[in-house]
N, C-alpha and C positions, 0 to 999 in steps of 0.2 A: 504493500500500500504506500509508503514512502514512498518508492520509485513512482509510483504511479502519481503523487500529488506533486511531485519535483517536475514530472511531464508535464504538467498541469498550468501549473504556477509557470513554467519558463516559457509554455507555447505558444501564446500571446505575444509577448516582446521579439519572440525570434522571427516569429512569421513577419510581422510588422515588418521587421530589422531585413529580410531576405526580400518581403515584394518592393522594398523601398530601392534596394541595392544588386538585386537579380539582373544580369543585362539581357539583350532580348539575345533570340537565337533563332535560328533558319533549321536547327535541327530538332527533335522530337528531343523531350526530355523525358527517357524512361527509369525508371525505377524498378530494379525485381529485391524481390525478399530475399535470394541464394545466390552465389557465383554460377551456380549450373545452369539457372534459368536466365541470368543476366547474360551468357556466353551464348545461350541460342537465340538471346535478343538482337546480340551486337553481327551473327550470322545474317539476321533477317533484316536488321534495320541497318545495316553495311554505315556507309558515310550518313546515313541520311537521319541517326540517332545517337543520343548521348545516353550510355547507360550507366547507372549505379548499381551496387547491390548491396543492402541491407546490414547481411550478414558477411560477418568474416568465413574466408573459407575454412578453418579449424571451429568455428562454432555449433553447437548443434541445433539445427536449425529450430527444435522446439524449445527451446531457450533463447534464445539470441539477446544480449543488451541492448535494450530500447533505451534509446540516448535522446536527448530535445533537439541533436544537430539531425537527426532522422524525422523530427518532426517540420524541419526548415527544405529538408529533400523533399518530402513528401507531397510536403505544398505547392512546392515548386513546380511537380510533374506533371507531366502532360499523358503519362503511362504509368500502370502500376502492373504487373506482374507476378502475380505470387502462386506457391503451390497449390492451395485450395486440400480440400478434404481434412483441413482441422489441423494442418500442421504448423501455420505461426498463430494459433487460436491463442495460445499463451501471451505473448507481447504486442502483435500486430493490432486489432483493432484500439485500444488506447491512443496511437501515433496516429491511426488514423481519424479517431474522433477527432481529435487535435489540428488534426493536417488543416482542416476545413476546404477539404481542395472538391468541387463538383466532380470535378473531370475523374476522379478517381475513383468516386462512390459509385456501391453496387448497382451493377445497372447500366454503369454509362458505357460509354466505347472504350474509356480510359483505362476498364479496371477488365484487366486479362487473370482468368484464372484459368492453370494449370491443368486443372484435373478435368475441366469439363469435355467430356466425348471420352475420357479414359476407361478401361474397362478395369476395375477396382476389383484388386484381391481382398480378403481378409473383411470382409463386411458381416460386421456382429448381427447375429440376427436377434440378438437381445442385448441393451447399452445397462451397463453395468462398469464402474467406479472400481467395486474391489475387486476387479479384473487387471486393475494398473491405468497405464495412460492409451486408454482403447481409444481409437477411433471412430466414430459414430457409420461414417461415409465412406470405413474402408483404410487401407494399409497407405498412406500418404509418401510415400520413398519408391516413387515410380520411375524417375529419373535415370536410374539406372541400367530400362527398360531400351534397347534402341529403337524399335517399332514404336514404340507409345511417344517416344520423343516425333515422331512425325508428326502426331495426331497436335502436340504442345507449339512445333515450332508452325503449325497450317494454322492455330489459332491466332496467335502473336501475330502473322503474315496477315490474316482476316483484321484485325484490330486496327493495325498498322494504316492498312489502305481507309479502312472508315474514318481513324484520326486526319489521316492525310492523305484524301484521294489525290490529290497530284502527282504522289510519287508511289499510287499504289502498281503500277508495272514494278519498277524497285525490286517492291516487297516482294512481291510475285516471281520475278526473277530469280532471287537471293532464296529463295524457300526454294524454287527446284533446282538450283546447283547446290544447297545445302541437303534436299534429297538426295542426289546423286552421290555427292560423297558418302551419305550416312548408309546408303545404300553398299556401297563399296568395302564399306571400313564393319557394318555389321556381320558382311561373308566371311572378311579376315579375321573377326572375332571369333564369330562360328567356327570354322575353319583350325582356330588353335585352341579352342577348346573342346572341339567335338571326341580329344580323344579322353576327354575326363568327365562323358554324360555318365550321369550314375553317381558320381562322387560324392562321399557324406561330407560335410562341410560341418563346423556350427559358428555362428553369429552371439556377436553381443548383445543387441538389439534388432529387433524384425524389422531388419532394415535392407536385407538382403534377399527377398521374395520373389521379389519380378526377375532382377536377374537369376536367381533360381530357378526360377520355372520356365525364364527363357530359354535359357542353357544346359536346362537339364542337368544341374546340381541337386540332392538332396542336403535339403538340411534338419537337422536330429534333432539340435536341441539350441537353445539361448543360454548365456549366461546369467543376464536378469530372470528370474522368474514369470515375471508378468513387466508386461512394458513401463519403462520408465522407474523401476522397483530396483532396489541397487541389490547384488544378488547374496545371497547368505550362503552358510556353511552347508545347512543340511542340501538346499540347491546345487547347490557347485556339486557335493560330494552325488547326487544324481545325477547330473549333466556328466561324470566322470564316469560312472556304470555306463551310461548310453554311451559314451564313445567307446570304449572300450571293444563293447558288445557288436557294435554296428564299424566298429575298425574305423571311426573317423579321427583323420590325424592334422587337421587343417581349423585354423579359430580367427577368423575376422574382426577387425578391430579395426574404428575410426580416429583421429586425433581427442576427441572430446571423452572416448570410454577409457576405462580404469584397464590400460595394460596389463598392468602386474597384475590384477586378478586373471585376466586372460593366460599369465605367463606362469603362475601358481598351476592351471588346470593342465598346462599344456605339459610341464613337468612331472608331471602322476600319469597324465596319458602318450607322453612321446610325441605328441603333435608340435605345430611348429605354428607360429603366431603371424600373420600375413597384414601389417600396414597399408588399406584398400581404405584410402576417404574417397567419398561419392562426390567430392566439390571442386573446380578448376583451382590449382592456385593453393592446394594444401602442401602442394608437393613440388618441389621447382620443376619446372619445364613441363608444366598442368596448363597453361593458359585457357586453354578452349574445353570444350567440353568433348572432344576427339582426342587432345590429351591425355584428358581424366580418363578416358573410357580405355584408350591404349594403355595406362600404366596400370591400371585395376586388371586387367584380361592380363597383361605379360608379367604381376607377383602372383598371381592365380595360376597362372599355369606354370612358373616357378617353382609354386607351394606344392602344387597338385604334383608335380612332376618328381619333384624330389621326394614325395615319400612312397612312390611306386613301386 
């Protein structure tokens, strides 16, 4: 509540302070909530957009620090960008009450959600609390998904030309040679992981689904217990029986989760701990989100590989 009355009390003076001082621009000013979603803005919106992103690429993005300088970005945008399906529900709507920006609010052209047209794994068919930090609308870490990234960046590209029909060839443009690469770079993916379909894997967080199920990974078990839940002894010591039993030797981990607990399990089961962040920019030489997705597929089949 503090952070939230500190957003409060500073929103008013900054916004003032930014439309006073904001110069104008010839280009879109978009805004996304993640680096991942800001990397297939700046694909789509090439010269003709300025993009931010919210979040640092090591944060997790249901956390993220909502700062009052996020509330002077916000205002400012002429695009807003976010995952949708309840994953910045924790900080985001505050900034944007704050923001007081039309263009952004539900509804307008301005405000691009992520998940809409996605086909959502993981959809509770009953919402329940002491379950952890469930998702109402489904498994929100879609990203990682190449196919679903089409359906993300054909939205952005649709938005794009509505904000700005003059340049919507552009967008349209820039969405199919960014098809075609993604088209390209998803075979090679395929391609070097196809010889590890089947693989037991296990994750810290159920944050590694889509690509699961794209690629034909199994995964056994979490470390957390239930989402969001930091995980305990008698868990861990179950997540230990399951790999064991099911031979999986491989434990995924983001910059934001508790390593050493990963690195505790991986020592009782011989596994090997694989540094895989889902965000452009966690890792040097991540810039795009063809980056990210190349260095997560080449420590994955690294990990996969070496314990063959």
């Amino acid at each position: 509540m503090n952070a939230l009355r500190f957003l409060k009390a500073a929103a008013f003076g900054l916004i003032v302070f930014a439309a006073s001082t904001s110069p104008a621009s010839a280009q879109l000013r978009v805004v996304a909530t993640t680096p991942d979603l800001a990397s297939v803005a700046r694909e789509i919106g090439g010269d003709k957009v300025n993009v931010v992103a919210l979040a640092k690429p090591t944060e997790d993005p249901h956390y993220v620090d909502a700062k009052p300088s996020h509330i002077v970005t916000l205002n400012r945008a002429d695009a807003l960008i976010e995952g949708g399906a309840e994953l910045e529900l924790g900080w985001l709507p505050p900034l944007l009450e704050n923001s007081r920006n039309s263009k952004i609010s539900a509804g307008a052209p301005g405000r691009i959600v992520a998940s809409d047209g996605v086909k959502m794994l993981e959809i509770p068919t009953s919402f329940d609390r002491s379950k952890g930090d469930v998702h109402s609308l489904g498994n929100p870490h879609f990203m990682i998904d190449p196919v679903t990234v089409k359906i993300i960046a054909r939205n952005i590209a649709n938005h794009f030309a509505q904000i700005d029909p003059k340049n919507a060839a552009t967008y349209n443009g820039n969405l199919t040679r960014f098809n075609t690469k993604l088209d390209a770079k998803y075979a090679d993916w395929q391609r070097q992981l196809a010889p590890y379909r089947g693989a037991r894997i296990v994750t810290y967080h159920k944050d590694f689904v889509y690509l699961a199920e794209r690629f034909g990974l199994t995964i056994v078990d979490e470390l957390e217990p239930k989402p969001g839940i930091a995980p305990s002894p008698a868990h861990l010591a179950q997540v230990i029986g399951k790999m064991k039993s099911a031979n999986a030797k491989v434990i995924l981990v983001q910059p934001f989760q508790n390593r050493k607990t990963a690195e505790t399990v991986a020592r009782q089961t011989g596994a090997v701990v694989l540094d895989v962040p889902q965000q452009p920019g966690a890792v040097p030489n991540t810039t795009t989100y063809f980056d990210m997705m190349d260095n997560l597929v080449k420590t994955l089949v690294g990990g996969l590989g070496a314990q063959k």
